[in-house]
N, C-alpha and C positions, 0 to 999 in steps of 0.2 A: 869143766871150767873152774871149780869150784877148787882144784887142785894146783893147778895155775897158777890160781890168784895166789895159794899160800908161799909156792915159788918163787913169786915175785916179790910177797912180803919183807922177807928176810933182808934181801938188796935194798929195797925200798928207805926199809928204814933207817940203814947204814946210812942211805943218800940224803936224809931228811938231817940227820945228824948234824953233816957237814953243811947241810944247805943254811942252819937256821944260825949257827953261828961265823956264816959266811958275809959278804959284803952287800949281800941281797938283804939281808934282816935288817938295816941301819935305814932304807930309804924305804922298806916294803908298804906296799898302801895293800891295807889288811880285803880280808874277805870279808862280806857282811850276808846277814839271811835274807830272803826275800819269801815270798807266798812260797811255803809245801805244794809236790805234787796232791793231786788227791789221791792216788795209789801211789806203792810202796812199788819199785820196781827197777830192773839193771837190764840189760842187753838187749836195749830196745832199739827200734828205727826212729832216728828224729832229724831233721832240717828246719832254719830259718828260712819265713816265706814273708817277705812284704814288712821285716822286721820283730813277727812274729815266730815262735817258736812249738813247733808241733812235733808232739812226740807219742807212736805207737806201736804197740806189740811188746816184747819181753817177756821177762818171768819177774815172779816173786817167790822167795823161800827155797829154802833147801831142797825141796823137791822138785823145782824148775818148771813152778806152775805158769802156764801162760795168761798172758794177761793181753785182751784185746781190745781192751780200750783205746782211744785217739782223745789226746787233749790237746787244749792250743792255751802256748803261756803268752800272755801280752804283756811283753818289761814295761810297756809306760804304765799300764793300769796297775804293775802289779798282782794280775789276775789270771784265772785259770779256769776255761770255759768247754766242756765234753762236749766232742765233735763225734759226726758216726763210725761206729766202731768199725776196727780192721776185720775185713769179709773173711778171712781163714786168721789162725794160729799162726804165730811166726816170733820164733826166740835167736837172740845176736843173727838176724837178718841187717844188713846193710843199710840205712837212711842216706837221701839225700836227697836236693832241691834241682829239679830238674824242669824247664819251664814255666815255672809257675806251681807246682805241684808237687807234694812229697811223694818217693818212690821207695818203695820195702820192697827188697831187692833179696830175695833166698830166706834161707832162715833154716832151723829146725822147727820140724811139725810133729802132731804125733805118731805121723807113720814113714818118716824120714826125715833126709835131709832134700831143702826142696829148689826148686829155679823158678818159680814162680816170683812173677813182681808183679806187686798193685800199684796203683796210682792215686794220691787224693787231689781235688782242685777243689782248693777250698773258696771259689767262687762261686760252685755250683754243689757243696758239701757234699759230692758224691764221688766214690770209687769206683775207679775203673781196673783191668788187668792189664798187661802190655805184654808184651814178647818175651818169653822165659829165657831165663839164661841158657849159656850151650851146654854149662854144665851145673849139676848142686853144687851147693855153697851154703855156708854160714860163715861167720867173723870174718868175713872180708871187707874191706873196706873200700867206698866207693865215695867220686866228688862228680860235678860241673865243669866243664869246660869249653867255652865255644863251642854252644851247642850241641855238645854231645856228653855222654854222661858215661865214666870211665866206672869198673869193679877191677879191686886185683887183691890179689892172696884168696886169705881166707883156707878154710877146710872143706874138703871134698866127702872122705870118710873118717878118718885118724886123724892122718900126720898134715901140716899145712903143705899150701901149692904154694907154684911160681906164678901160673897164669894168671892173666890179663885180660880184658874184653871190653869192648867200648860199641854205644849203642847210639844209632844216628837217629832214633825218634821211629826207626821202620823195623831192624834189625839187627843183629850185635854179630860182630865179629872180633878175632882173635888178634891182640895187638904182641907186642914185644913183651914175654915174660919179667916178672920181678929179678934180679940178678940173685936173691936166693928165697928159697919159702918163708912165707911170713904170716900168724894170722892175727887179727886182732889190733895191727895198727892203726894209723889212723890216714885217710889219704883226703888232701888239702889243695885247690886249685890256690897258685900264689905266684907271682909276676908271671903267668901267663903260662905256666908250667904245674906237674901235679907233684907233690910231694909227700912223700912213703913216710910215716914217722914212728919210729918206734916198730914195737911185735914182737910176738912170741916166735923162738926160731924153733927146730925140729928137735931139739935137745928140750923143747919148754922154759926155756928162760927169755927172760926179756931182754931186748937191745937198745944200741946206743946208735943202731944204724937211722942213718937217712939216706933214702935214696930219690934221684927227682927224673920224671919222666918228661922229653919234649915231644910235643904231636907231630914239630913237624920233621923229625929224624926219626922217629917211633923207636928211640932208644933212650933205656934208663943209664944214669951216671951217680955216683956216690956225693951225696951231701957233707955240708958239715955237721960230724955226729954230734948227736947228744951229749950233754952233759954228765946226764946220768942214765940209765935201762930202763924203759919204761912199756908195758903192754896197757892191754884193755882200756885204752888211750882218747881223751877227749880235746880235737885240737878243732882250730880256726885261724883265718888271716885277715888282720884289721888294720887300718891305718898304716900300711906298712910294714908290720909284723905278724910273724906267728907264734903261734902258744897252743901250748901242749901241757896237759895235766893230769895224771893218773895216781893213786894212793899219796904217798908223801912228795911226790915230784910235782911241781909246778915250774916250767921254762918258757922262756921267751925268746925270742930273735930277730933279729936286724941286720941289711945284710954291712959289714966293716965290724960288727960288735959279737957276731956268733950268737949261741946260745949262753943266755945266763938263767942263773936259779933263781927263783924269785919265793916267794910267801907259800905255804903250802896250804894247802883247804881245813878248814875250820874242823868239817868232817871229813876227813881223808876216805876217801872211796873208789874204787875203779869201774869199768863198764860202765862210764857216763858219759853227757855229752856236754858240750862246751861252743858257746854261739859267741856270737858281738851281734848286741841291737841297742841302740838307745843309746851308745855313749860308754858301753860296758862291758865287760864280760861277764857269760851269766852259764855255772855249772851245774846240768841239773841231773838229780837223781843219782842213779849209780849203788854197788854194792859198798857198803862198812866197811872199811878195815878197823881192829885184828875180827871182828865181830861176823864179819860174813854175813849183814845180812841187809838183805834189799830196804833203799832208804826211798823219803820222801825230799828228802833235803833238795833246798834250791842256794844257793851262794853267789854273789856279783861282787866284783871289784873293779875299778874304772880302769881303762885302756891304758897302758904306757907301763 
């Protein structure tokens, strides 16, 4: 992963170049800090629940030590309160909010790559397991949708997939592959449709694809691309827009306005994640760029 990431850097910063003396720099409404994680950490699982923000599992450091703590951020307080910890190991496993509940969805372990997904209901601060995936998985990326809760890409053993899988609360089956392998993007329920942003392709480099999935034709079609290439990707959809942030790249979109570049993060980082609660957008954690190394950082900057 750690490889990747340097792959990506090179582009990245070409992108950042152009971005800051772009027409985005004149209006940009800056990032600002807010409360550190309390551990140091990147390719974890995390979802907003109830406005709150819960993020578990990862690594930290060059060695790609796991880290199974569960914290929950609350943007109005501010604060940042240890919930109980994730029942197994699990690194770039999948996050997302899925009835009320955060779900860590594969991951790596230290005796593979795995299909195991936990469940947390932070009503009752306990974890539960649920139905494994059909197949292992890491960096894939998974969202919500009308009740059902969609995974696609990701890496099996090496190189990324296409496949797709969506689970009805009892058991997951196989839906309409990605139109090409992808891992590491980022996937976003958004007018009612799921959307693929960004990834690493099978060459290792990052994209400017988007691709958008409808449930009710079970086929994907090609978005409008990115601005710039971006993996290890932390996106959301708020107010009517999405946004999407990785190392020097930060975009936005609407749909008549495309994608545009906006302000880059204060500490440029990748393999983080990126919510809307309270009024903001709030980017937490993630690894350093040129630095490689697992942060605490948290950063917000208002919608629009």
């Amino acid at each position: 992963m750690r490889r990747a990431a340097l792959a990506a850097l090179c582009i990245a910063a070409v992108v950042a170049s152009a971005a800051e003396g772009g027409r985005a720099a004149k209006t940009a409404i800056p990032w600002r800090s807010a409360a550190p994680m309390p551990e140091r950490r990147s390719y974890f699982a995390a979802a907003e629940i109830g406005g709150d923000v819960y993020v578990a599992g990862g690594m930290v450091g060059a060695s790609g030590k796991y880290v199974l703590r569960l914290q929950r951020f609350d943007p109005r307080r501010d604060r940042w309160t240890r919930e109980p910890d994730l029942p197994g190991p699990s690194r770039a496993g999948a996050g997302a909010a899925y009835e009320g509940r955060l779900l860590v969805i594969g991951g790596q372990t230290p005796t593979g790559v795995s299909r195991r997904v936990y469940a947390y209901t932070p009503g009752t601060h306990r974890w539960s397991v649920e139905a494994p995936l059909p197949q292992p998985r890491y960096n894939a990326a998974a969202a919500s949708l009308g009740g059902k809760l969609y995974v696609a890409g990701g890496v099996r053993t090496i190189d990324p997939v296409r496949s797709a899988f969506v689970f009805d609360g009892t058991r997951w089956r196989s839906i309409a592959p990605l139109p090409r392998p992808l891992h590491t993007q980022a996937l976003v329920s958004y007018r009612g449709e799921l959307w693929s942003i960004g990834g690493f392709d099978t060459a290792g480099d990052p994209v400017r694809s988007v691709f958008i999935y409808s449930p009710k034709t079970n086929r994907w079609r090609p978005g409008p691309a990115l601005r710039a290439p971006v993996a290890m990707v932390g996106a959301t959809a708020a107010g009517g827009a999405l946004y999407a942030v990785s190392e020097f790249v930060f975009e936005s979109y609407t749909p008549g306005r495309g994608w545009r570049l906006g302000p880059r993060l204060s500490v440029p980082r990748h393999a983080l994640g990126l919510f809307a609660s309270a009024d903001r957008l709030w980017a937490i954690g993630g690894c350093v760029v040129p630095e490689l190394a697992d942060s605490r950082v948290v950063e917000f900057r208002a919608l629009g």
